[in-house]
Structure formats: structure tokens, C-alpha cells
N, C-alpha and C positions, 0 to 999 in steps of 0.2 A: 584434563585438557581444557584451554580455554577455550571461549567462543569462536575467536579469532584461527585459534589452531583447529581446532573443527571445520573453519570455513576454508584454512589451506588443505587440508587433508578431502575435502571434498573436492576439492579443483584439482589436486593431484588424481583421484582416482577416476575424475573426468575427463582429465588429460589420457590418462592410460586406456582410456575407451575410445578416446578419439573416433572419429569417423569422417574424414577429411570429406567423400564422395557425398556421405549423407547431408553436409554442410554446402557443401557446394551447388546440390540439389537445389537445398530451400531456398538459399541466396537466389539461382536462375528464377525461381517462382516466386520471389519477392518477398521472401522470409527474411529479413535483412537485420538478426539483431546487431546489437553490439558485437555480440561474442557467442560464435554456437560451435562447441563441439561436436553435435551430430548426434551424440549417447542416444540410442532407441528407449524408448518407455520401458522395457522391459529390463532393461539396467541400470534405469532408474528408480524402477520398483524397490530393487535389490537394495542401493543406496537409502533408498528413503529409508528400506525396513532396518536396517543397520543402523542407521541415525537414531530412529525413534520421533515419537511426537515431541516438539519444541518449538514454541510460541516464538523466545527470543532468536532462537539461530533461522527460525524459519524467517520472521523478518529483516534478519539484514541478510539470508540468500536473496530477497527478493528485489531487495535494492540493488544488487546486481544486474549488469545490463549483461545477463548471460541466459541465456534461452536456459539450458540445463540448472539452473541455479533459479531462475523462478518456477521453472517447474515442481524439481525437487520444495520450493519453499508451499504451495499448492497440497503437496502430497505430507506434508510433516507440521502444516499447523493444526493441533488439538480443534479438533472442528468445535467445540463446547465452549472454546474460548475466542473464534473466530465472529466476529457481529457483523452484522450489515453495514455499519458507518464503516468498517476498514473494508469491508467486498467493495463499497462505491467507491474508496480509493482507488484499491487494488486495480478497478475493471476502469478508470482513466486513465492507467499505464499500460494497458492488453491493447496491443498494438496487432497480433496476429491469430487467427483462429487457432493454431494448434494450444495454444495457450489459451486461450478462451475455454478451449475442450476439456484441457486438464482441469482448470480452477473449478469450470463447474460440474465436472465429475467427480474429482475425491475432496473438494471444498464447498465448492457455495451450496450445492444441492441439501449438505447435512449440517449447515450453519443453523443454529434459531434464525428463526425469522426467514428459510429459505422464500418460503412461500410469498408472502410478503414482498421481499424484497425482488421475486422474478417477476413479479407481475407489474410492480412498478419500473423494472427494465424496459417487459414487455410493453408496457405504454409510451417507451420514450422515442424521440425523435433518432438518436443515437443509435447508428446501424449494430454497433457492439455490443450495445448492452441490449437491445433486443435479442443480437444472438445468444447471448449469456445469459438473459432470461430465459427464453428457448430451451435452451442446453438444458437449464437449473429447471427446468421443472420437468423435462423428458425423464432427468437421471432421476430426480425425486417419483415419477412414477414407474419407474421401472425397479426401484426398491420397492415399491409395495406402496409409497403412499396415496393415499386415496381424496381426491377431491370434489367437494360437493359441490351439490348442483348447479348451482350460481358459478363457482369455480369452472365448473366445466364448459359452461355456456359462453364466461367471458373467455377463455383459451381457444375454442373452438372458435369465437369473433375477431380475435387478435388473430391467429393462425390463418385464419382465411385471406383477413387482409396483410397477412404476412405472403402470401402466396401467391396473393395479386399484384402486391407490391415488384420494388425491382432490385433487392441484396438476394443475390441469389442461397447466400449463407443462410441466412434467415429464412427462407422460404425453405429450405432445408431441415431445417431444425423446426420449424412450424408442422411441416410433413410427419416428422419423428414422432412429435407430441399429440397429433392425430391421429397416426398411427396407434401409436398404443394408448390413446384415450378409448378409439374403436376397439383394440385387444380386451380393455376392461370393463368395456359396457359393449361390448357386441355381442 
């Protein structure tokens, strides 16, 4: 099967999941992609695992302006082959938090260079990619990764002033990463 037939057979069994009300939802709350089927995470799961990891098909689902189609690309790029210079593309096209949430739970968190690269999120002026650094280093300690002292000092400084700040996403995700910075050292 080619690429191309992969990426219709995807959108067909997207179609077949349809969720017209779930779309309609995000729409009223400002989830406004191009194109959203509604498909819940949990049949997307299914999808990606059927796919497989794939570097190529997973970038051109992603250029798709289909909520379901960047997510699955999220959940089916080989994270070993995912770098920071394509995350910092990728998170100038994340226009909404639930996609912020996917990328940086089954990708950016286990990309090289996670670290690295959420903390330089976490410094920026850019409401997104603070959240996405956020996100990307909560998931990364909640796998078990462990960061030193320094590390924890500068999170706990960013967090705080994420919290006094006014993105309320952020200040959420700030919480998180406190949260269980406390769970590992309390």
C-alpha cells in the first residue's frame, strides 16, 4: 500500500468514527480546525497501533489541517527519530491545547533533547510553547525521569511565575509539574 493509500484509508476509518456532536462541541469552544471528525483518543490509539511507527506517513498526516490526522501523526512518529528543530516546527502550527496535550505526551516528552528543548519553551514569551514545555516536562516526570537540582530549581522559578502570570493553560500545567516535582522529592 502506498503512502498516499494509507493516508485514504485513514480518513476513511475516520469518517467511520465520525462524531458529528463531539465536533460540534470543540467548534462552540473554539476548537475550530480545518477539519475534525470528533474520533475520541481512544480510537485513535487503536488507529495509530494498527498504523505502526512511521516517520514518512506520520509527516504528511500532519500537514493535514485535520485535528484527527495531527494527532494520530503525534502518536506514530518514531520518537528516536523525532528532533527538537522539527518539535519547533511542529509547536508554530498547534493552534489548540488538545493538540498541544497529545504532542507532548506520546512525542515531545520522549524525543532527545526533551529536556532541553521544554525548557527553552518554558522561557519563551510564546503562550504555547510554554504550555508545551509544561506539558513536556510533567510527562517526562511522570515517566520516571529525574531532574537535578539546578533543573528543579529552574522549574519550580518558571512555574511560579507561570502561576502568577495570566494563560490560565499554563498556570495549569505549571501546577502539574509542581505537583509532581513535590510527589518526587516530598
Amino acid at each position: 500500500m502506498t503512502e498516499g493509500e494509507r493516508v485514504l484509508d485513514i480518513k476513511r476509518k475516520l469518517r467511520l468514527d465520525m462524531n458529528g456532536v463531539a465536533s460540534g462541541s470543540m467548534r462552540q469552544a473554539g476548537i475550530a480546525y480545518g477539519l475534525n471528525f470528533g474520533v475520541g483518543i481512544p480510537r485513535l490509539r487503536e488507529i495509530a497501533s494498527e498504523t505502526g511507527k512511521d516517520a514518512s506517513l506520520a509527516a504528511t498526516l500532519w500537514k493535514e489541517d485535520i485535528r484527527e490526522c495531527r494527532i494520530l501523526a503525534a502518536m506514530i512518529y518514531p520518537e528516536d527519530q523525532f528532533l527538537p528543530d522539527m518539535a519547533d516546527l511542529w509547536l508554530e502550527q498547534i493552534e489548540f491545547p488538545d493538540l498541544a496535550e497529545v504532542c507532548s505526551m506520546y512525542l515531545f516528552c520522549k524525543m532527545k533533547g526533551a529536556a532541553e528543548t521544554a525548557f527553552r519553551w518554558i522561557a519563551s514569551e510564546n503562550d504555547m510553547a510554554r504550555y508545551c514545555g509544561f506539558l513536556t516536562i510533567a510527562h517526562m516526570l511522570r515517566g520516571g525521569r529525574e531532574m537535578g537540582p539546578r533543573y528543579v530549581q529552574e522549574l519550580k522559578d518558571q512555574a511560579q511565575a507561570a502561576l502568577n502570570g495570566t494563560d490560565l493553560k499554563c498556570a495549569q500545567a505549571a501546577r502539574t509539574v509542581l505537583n509532581r516535582l513535590d510527589g518526587d522529592n516530598g
